[in-house]
N, C-alpha and C positions, 0 to 999 in steps of 0.2 A: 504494500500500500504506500501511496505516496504522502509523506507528511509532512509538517513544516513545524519548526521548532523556535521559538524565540528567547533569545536569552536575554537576561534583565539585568543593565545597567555597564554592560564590557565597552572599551574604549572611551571611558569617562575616568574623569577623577584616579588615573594611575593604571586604570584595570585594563590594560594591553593586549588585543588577542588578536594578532593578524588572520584575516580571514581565509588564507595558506595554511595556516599551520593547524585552523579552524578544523579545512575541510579533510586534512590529514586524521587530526584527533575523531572525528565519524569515520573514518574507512577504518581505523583500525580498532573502532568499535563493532567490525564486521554490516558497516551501514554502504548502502549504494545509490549510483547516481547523484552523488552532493554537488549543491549549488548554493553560492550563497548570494547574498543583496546587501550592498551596502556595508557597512564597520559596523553598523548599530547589532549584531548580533541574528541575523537572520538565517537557517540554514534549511534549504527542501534536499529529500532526501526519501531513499526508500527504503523500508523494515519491512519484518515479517510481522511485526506488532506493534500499537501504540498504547500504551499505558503508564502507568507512574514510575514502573519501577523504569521505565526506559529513560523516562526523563529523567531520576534520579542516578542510572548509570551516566550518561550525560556530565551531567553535576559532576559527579563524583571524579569523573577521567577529565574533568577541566580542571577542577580543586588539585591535581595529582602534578596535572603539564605544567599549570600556568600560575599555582599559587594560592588561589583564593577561591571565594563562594562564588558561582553566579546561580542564579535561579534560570530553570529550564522548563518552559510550556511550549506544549506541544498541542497543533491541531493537525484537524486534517482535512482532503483535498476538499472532500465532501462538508465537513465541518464550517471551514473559510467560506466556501460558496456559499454557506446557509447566514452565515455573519455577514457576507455583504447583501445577498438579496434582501435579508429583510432588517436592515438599517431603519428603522424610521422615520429619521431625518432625511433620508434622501426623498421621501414621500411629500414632506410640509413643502410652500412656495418658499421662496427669499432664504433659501438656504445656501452657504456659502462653502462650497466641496472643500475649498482651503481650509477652512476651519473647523471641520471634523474630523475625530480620534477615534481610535477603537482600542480601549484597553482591554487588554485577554487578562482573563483568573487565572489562577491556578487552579480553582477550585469554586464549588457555586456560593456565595457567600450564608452565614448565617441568617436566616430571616428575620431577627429579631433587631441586629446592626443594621441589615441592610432599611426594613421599617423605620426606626428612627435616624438612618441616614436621607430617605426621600422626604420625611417630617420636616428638614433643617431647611432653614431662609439660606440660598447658598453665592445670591449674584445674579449678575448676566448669565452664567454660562448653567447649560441645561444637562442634565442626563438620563440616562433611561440605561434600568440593567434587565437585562436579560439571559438567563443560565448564566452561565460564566463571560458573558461580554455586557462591558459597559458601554454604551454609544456615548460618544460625546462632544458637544457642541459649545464651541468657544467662541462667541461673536468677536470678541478682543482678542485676539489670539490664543495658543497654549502656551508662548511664555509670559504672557500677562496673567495669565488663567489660576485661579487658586485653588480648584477643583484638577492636580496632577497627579499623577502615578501614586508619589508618594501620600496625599490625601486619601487616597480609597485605601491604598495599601493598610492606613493604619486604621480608618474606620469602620472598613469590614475585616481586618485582623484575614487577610488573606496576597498570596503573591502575587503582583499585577506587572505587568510591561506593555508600554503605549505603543502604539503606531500611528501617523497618520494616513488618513482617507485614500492617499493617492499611492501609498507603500502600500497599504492592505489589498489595493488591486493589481497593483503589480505583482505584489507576490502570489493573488490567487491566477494570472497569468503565468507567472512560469512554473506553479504547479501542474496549472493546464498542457506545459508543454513537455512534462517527465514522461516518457513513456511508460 
């Protein structure tokens, strides 16, 4: 199956991981077809399985190579396509495609944080969660925006890594073109 894996927070703040040495670290985790996107940590690729423990091998052969933690979420081909068709905000008028995100879970948040997280007065900027995907819409942008990664990350007490709009379709394009 073909899946796509996002790692949370590499080539920031010190955490170095050339996407060479990236795509080395998956083949010798017996992974095929690696491609990656970008520095920000993007890798498609194909398994016999997706599940936690894959992403925690992941983790664990980064933490080994290159030093430190990253956090590893994983979707897939079919998953991503389901994340962008049904966006929400692509549906309202006067929507601005630049200024929409898509933060992936790790995990489907608690419903009791997530309730009194949609409760809170939060701004301009709007969101909508859904399973493990938050849509998010930043009329001032995402680095003005105070609803970021790290905001959900601590208010639903779960692992988040952002994308934006125009990354999330490209990458469900070259999922489209792994054979």
């Amino acid at each position: 199956m073909i899946l796509l894996s996002l790692l949370r927070g590499i080539n920031v703040g010190g955490r170095k991981v050339p996407m060479a040495d990236l795509r080395i670290l998956y083949e010798e985790l017996g992974l095929k077809n690696i491609t990656t996107y970008i520095q920000s940590g993007n890798v498609i690729f194909e398994s016999k399985v997706a599940n936690k423990a894959l992403e925690k091998k992941i983790e664990k052969k980064i933490k080994v190579k290159f030093g430190f933690d990253v956090s590893v979420i994983t979707r897939t081909k079919e998953e991503l396509n389901a994340v962008i068709k049904e966006n929400p905000f692509t549906k309202e008028n006067n929507i601005e495609l630049e200024k929409l995100y898509v933060i992936f879970l790790g995990e489907i948040p608690d419903p009791v944080l997530l309730k009194k997280l949609i409760e809170s007065d939060l701004g301009p900027e709007r969101f909508i969660v859904c399973g493990k995907t938050i849509y998010l819409y930043c009329p001032v942008g995402y680095g003005e925006a105070k609803l970021n990664n790290n905001f959900f990350e601590k208010k639903l007490k779960v692992v988040a890594t952002t994308r934006n709009w125009r990354t999330t379709n490209i990458l469900l394009d070259m999922m489209k073109g792994v054979s």
